[in-house]
C-alpha positions in Angstrom: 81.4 78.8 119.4 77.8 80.2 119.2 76.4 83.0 117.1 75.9 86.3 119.1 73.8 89.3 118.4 75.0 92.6 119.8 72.6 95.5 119.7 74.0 99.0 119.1 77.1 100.2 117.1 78.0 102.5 119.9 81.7 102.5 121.9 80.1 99.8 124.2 78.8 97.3 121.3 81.4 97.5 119.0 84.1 97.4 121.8 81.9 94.1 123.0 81.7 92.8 119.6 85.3 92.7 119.1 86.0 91.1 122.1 83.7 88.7 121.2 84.9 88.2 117.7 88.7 87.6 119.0 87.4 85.2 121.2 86.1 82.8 118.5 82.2 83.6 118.3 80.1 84.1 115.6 78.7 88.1 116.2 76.3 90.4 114.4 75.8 93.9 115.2 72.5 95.6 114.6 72.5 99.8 114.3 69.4 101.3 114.2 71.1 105.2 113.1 72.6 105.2 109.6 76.4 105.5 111.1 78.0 103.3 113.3 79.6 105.1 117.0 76.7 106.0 118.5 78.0 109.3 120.5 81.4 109.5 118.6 79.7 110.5 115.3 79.8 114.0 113.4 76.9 116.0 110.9 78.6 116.9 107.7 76.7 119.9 106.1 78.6 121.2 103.0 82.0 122.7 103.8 80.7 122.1 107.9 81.5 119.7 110.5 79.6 119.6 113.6 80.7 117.0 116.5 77.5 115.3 117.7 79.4 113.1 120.2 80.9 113.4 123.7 82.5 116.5 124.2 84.8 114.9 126.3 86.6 111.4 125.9 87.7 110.2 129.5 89.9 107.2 128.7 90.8 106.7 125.1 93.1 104.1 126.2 90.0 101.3 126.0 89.6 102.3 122.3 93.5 101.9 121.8 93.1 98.6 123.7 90.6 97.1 121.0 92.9 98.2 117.9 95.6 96.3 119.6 93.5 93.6 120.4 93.0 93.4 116.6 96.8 94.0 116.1 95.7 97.4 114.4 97.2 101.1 114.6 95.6 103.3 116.5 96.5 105.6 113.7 92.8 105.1 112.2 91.4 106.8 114.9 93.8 109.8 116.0 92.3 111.6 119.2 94.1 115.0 119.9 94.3 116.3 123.5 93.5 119.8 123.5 94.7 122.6 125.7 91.5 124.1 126.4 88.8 121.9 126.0 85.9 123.6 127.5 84.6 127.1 126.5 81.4 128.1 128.0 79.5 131.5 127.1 77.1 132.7 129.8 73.2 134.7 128.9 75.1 137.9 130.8 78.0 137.7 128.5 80.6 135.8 131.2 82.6 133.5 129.2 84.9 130.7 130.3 87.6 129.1 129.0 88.3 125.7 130.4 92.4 124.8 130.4 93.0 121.1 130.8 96.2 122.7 133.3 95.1 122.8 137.2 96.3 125.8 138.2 94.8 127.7 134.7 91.8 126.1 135.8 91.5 127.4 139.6 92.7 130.7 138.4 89.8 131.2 136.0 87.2 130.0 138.2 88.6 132.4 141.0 88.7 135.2 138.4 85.9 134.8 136.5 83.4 133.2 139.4 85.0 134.5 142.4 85.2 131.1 143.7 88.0 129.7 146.4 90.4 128.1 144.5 91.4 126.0 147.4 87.8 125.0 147.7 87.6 124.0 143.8 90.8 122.0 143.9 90.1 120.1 146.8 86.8 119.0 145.1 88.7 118.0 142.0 90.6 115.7 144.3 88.3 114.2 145.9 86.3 113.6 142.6 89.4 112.2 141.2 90.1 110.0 144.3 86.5 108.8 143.5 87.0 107.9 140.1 90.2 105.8 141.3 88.8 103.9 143.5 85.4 103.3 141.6 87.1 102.7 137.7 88.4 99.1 138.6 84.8 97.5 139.8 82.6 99.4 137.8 84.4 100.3 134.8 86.7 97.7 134.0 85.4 94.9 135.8 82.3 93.0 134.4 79.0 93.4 137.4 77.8 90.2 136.0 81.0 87.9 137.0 80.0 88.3 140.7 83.2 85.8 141.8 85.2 88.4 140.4 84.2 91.1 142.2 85.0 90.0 145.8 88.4 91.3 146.0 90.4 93.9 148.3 89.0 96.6 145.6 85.4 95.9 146.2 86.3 96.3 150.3 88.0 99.3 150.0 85.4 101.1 147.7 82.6 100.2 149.9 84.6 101.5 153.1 84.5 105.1 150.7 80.4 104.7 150.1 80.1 108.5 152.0 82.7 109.9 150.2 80.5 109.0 147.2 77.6 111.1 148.1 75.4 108.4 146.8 72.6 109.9 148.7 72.2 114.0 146.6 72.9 114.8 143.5 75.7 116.3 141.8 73.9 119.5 141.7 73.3 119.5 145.3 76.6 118.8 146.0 77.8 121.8 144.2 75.6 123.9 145.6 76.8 123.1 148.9 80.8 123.5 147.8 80.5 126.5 145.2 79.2 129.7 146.2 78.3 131.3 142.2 75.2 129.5 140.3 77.5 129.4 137.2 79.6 126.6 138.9 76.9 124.8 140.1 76.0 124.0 136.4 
């Protein structure tokens, strides 16, 4: 048992410093902003909240992971899924709303953007077919372990390196899908 320093209060440290902590080291944390959560944090100005944090939180179920890891209730920390997530206002006065249902989604692209639905939910697939195949290497699997990454996983998301489009940039690649400059954002 050793004593560990872990630098940065955000979802990553804390997450790490629990880990730690259950597994029988010594850990301090060291926060350089007043409040601890990094992006998940909030301004409080009088009767105002404003979220300063992610406007989008991807897999909550790593943050429900820890409190049962510390045999807590995720209670303390209640996330709410919303219907609409997104709303997005445009300088010419086009405004979007976001629904978190597919076929919402296509309908307001192809109404408000005049893009092919089929065209925008095939990209969604193959982003989500991306994510798949990348989330058990890089995002719940440690890079540092390297013994631990040689595995049928690491194969088969290395036979899908084009499908990553490693080599543009997301912008790029919706310019080349999308035809309207408001999607490419």
């Amino acid at each position: 048992m050793g004593n560990v320093a872990v630098i940065g209060a955000g979802v990553g440290g804390l997450g790490t410093a629990i880990r730690l902590a259950k597994a029988g080291e010594k850990v301090t944390v060291f926060e350089a902003n007043v409040n601890v959560g990094g992006k998940i944090n909030n301004l409080q100005l009088g009767d105002y909240r404003f979220d300063m944090g992610p406007s989008v939180l991807t897999a909550p179920k790593y943050i429900f992971e820890l409190f049962e890891l510390c045999n807590r209730s995720s209670v303390d920390f209640p996330v709410q899924r919303l219907e609409t997530p997104f709303h997005y206002f445009f300088r010419d006065g086009t405004n979007m709303k976001l629904s978190v249902h597919r076929e919402k989604l296509l309908k307001e692209f192809e109404e408000k953007l005049g893009e092919n639905p089929t065209v925008l939910n095939q990209y969604l697939e193959k982003a989500k077919s991306n994510y798949e195949h990348i989330t058990p290497l890089f995002i719940e699997s440690s890079l540092h372990y390297f013994p631990g990454l040689l595995n049928k996983q690491l194969v088969k998301a290395l036979g899908r390196l084009p499908k990553y489009r490693l080599n543009t940039t997301m912008h790029s690649e919706n310019e080349q899908t999308f035809n309207n400059p408001k999607t490419h954002q």
